[in-house]
Structures are given as C-alpha cells and as structure tokens.
C-alpha positions in Angstrom: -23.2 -34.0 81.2 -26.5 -33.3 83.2 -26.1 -29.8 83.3 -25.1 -29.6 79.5 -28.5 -31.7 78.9 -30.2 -29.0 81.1 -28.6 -26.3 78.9 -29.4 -27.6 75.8 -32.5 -28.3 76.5 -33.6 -24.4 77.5 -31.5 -23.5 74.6 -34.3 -25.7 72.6 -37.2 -24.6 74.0 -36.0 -20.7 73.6 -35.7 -21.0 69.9 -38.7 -22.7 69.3 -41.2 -21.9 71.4 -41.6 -17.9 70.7 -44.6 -17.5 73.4 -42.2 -18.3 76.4 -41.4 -15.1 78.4 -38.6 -17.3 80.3 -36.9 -20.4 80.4 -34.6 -21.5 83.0 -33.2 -23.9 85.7 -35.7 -25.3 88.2 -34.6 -23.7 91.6 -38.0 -23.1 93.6 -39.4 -20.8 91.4 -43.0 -22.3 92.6 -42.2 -22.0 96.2 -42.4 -18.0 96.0 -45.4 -16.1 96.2 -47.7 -16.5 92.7 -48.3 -13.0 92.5 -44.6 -12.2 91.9 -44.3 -15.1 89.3 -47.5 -13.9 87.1 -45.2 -11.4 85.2 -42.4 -13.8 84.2 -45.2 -16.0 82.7 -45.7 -17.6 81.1 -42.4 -19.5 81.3 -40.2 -23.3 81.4 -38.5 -24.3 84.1 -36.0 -27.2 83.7 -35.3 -29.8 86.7 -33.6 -32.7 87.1 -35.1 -35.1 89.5 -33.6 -38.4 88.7 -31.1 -40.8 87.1 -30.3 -44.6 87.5 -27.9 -47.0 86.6 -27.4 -49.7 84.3 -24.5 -51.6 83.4 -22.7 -50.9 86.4 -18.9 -52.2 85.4 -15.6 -51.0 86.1 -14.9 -48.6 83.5 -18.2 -48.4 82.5 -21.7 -47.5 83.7 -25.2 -46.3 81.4 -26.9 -43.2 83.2 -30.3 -42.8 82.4 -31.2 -39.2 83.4 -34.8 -38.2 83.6 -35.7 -34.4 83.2 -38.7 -32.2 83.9 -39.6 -29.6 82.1 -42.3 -27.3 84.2 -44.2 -25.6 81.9 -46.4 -22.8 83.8 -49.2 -19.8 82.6 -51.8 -17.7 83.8 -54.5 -19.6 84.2 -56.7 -19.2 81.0 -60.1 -21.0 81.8 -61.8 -17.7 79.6 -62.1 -19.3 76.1 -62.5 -15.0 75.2 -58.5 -15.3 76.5 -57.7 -18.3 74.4 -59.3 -17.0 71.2 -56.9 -13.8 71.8 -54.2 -16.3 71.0 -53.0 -16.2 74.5 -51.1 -19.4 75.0 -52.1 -21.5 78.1 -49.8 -23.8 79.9 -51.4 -27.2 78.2 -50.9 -25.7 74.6 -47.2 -25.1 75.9 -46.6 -28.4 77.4 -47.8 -29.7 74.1 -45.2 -27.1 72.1 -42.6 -28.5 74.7 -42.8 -32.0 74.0 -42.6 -31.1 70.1 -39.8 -29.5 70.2 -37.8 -31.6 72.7 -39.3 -35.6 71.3 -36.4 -37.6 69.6 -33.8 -34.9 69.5 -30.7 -35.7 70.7 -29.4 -31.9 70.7 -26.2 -32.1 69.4 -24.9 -33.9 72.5 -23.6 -37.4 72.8 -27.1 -38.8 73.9 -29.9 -40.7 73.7 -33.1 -39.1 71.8 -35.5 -37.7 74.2 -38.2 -39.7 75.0 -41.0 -38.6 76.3 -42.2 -40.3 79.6 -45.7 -38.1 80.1 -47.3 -35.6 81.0 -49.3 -34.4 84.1 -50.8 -31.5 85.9 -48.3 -30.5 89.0 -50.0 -27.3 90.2 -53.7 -25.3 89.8 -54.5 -22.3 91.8 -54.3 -18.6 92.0 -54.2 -18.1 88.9 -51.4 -20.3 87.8 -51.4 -23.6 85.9 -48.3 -26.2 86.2 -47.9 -28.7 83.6 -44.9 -31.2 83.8 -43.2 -33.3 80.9 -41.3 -35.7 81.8 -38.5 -37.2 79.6 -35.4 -39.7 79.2 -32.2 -40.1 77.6 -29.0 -41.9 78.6 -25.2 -41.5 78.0 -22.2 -43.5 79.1 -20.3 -42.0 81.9 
C-alpha cells in the first residue's frame, strides 16, 4: 500500500502542478552534486520516512504512514526572476499541499493531512522545502 500511496501521490502532483520539470521517488537525489540537479528543476521528490501503529490486534492493525514531499528550485532570491513567473520552491510547496490536502486519491485511505511545512536545504543555488503529510489504512 505505501508504494501505491507514493504513486498516487506523484501521479497528483504531475497533473496538477504544470511548473514541475520532474516528480519522483526520493532516492538521494540531494546527496549528488547541485550542479547536476539544477537542470531537472525544479522538481518533487516523494519519500517515505515513517509509519506507526495503532490498534495492534490479531487480525488487525491501523498504519499511519507519514510522507514527504521534497519540493526543490533554483534559488530565486531576484524578485526580477519571480516577476518572470519563474516558480520558486515556496510557491511550489504551497501548489503541493493544494493539490495533495484532504484527497484520498482514489485509494482505500485516509485524506491527507497535512503535518507542515519546513525549509530542509538552502545553498548553491538550490532551495528544499518539505511537506509533510498523514493518512492511515488498515493492513
């Protein structure tokens, strides 16, 4: 079920956020030299970092799966680059939690909720915003 979560939720942000170059699975992406990144901006990247437990029984147990969605652009400090209509990363990470709040994406889920928002990564050129957001299922 996680990775079906993780899939709908790129599918998501593909068809409704237009100004996103790419959108894919978290695997490190950050971890490789910026340089190399700055073309596939600006972009979503979609991790999973966490789930617990509740109602732990023997047939039945409630995951509660938390997601990240890593929202990342060139750093657009220039309002002359704003103006341009250039999207920056906190204008996406705003887009983001639009089009992913109370949707349950056609999966046997919990709405998303979101949990918040915060700034993982400035430098180089690069911005890194992360939403993080909840749902549950019954396993």
């Amino acid at each position: 079920m996680i990775e079906a979560i993780e899939d709908a939720i790129a599918a998501r942000l593909k068809s409704e956020i237009a100004d996103l170059k790419t959108v894919d699975s978290y695997a490190g992406q950050f971890e490789a030299e910026v340089p190399k990144l700055l073309p596939t901006l600006p972009a979503a990247f979609i991790a999973w970092p966490s789930s617990r437990f509740d109602g732990v029984a023997y047939n039945s147990t409630d995951e509660k799966p938390r997601f990240t969605v890593l929202v990342a652009a060139k750093d657009l400090r220039s309002q002359a680059k704003a103006r341009k209509g250039d999207a920056g990363a906190a204008t996406l990470v705003r887009a983001a939690l639009q089009a992913l709040r109370g949707q349950n994406l056609g999966l046997e889920i919990e709405r998303l909720k979101p949990e918040g928002i915060s700034l993982v990564y400035t430098a180089r050129g690069l911005v890194v915003y992360g939403l993080d957001m909840s749902t549950g299922f019954t396993l």
